[in-house]
C-alpha positions in Angstrom: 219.2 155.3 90.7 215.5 155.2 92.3 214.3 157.5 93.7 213.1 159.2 97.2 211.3 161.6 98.5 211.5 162.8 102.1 208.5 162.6 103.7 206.4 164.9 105.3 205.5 163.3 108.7 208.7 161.6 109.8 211.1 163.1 108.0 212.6 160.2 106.5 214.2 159.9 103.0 212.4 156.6 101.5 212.3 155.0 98.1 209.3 155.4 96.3 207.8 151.8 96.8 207.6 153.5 100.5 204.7 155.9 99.4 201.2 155.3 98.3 199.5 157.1 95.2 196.3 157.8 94.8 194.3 159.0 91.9 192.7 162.4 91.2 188.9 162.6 91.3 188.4 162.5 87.7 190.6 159.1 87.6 192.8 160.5 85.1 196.1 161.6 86.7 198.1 159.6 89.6 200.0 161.6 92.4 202.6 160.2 95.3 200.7 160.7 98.6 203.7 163.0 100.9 203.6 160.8 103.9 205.0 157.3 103.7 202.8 154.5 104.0 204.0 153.5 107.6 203.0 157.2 108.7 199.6 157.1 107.0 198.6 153.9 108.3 199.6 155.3 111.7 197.1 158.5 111.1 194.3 156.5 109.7 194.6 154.1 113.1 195.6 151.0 112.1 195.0 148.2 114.5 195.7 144.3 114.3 195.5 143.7 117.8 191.5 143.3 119.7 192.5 145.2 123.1 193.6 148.1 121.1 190.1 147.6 119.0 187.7 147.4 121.5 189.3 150.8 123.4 189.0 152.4 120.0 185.3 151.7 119.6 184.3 151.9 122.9 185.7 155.3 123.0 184.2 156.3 119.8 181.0 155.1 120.9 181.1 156.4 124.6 181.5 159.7 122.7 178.8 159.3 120.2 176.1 158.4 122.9 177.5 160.7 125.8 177.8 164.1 124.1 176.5 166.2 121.2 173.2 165.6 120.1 173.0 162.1 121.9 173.5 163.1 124.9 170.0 164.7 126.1 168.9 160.9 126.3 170.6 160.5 129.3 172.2 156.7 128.4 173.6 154.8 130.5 177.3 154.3 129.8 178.7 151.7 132.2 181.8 149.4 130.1 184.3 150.0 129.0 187.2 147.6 126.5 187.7 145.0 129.1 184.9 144.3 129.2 184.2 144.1 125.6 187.0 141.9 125.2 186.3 139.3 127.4 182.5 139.3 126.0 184.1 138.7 122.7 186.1 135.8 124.3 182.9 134.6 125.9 181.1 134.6 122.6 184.1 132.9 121.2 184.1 135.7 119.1 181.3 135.1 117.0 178.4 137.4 116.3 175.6 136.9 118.1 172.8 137.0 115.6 174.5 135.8 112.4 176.9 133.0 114.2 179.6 134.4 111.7 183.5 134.8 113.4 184.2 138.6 113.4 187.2 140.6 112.8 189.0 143.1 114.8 190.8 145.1 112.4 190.6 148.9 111.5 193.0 150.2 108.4 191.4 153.3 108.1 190.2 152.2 105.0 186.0 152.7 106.7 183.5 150.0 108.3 184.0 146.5 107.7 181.0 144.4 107.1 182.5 142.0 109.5 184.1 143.9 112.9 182.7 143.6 115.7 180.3 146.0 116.5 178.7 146.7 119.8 174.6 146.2 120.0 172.0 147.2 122.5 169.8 144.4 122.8 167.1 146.9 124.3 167.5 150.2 122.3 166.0 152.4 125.0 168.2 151.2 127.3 172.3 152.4 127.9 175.3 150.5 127.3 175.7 148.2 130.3 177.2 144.9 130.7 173.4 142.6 130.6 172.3 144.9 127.8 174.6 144.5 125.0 176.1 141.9 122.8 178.8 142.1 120.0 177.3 141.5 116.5 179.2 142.2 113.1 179.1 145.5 111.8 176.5 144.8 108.6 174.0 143.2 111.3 174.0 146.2 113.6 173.1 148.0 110.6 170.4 146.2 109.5 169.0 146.3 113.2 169.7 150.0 113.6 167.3 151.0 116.4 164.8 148.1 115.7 164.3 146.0 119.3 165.3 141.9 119.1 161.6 141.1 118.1 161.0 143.5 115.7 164.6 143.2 114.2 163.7 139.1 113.6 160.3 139.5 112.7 162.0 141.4 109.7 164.7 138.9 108.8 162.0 136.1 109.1 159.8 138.2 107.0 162.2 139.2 104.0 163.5 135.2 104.5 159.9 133.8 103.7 159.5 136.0 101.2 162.7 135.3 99.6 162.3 131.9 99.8 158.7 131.5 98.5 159.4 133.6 95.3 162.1 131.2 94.3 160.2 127.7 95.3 157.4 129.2 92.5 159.6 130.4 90.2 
């Protein structure tokens, strides 16, 4: 007979295959997680769908740039997931300094190098409609608080150099 565990969330009795395990810090012993993997997908926000992405970001962002330690810069915070959604559609969602198609998908699992991510194309500036732009996730990092110019005079730079070191090699 297999066996199940009720768990700790919704109260259901599930078969084991219905639970995650994870493994202690040290790697050496494995333990059943007590919430069932529907329930812990749940908590860690799992999303498929974009609307429900780009509310989730653009909340967490309005947040991050409107309170707390952010906040004394006085941005400008004037979108909201509409109308990052239908800038996605309008960039056919692709990001819009690599070209590459980007995902919408949280699992709670951390950053993915390839969600959409939204940029200021002007750093000093807020978060308005004609001053942002959705670029993946790994590009936003690379740009970090760089402006466009400086941000490609980088790329080009580390490109060259790239480049030249294996044409001599």
């Amino acid at each position: 007979m297999a066996k199940t565990y009720v768990c700790t969330n919704c109260k259901q009795r599930k078969g084991e295959s219905e639970y995650e395990y994870k493994t202690n810090r040290g790697g050496k012993t494995e333990s059943r997680m007590r919430k069932c993997i529907e329930c812990t997908k749940t908590q860690r926000g799992f999303v498929t769908d974009r609307k429900t992405y780009f509310s989730k970001i653009c909340s967490a962002q309005k947040y991050m740039h409107t309170s707390g330690k952010r906040a004394p810069k006085g941005l400008e915070w004037a979108i909201n997931a509409d109308d990052l959604l239908a800038l996605f559609d309008a960039q056919e969602g692709k990001c819009s300094y690599s070209g590459v198609l980007m995902t919408t998908f949280r699992d709670g699992t951390g950053s993915h190098d390839l969600n959409a991510s939204i940029d200021r194309k002007d750093p000093e500036q807020g978060y308005t409609k004609d001053n942002i732009h959705l670029v993946c996730y790994r590009a936003n990092l690379m740009k970090h608080t760089l402006n466009e110019p400086m941000f490609f005079w980088w790329v080009q730079n580390i490109y060259e150099q790239r480049i030249c070191k294996e044409t001599l090699e």
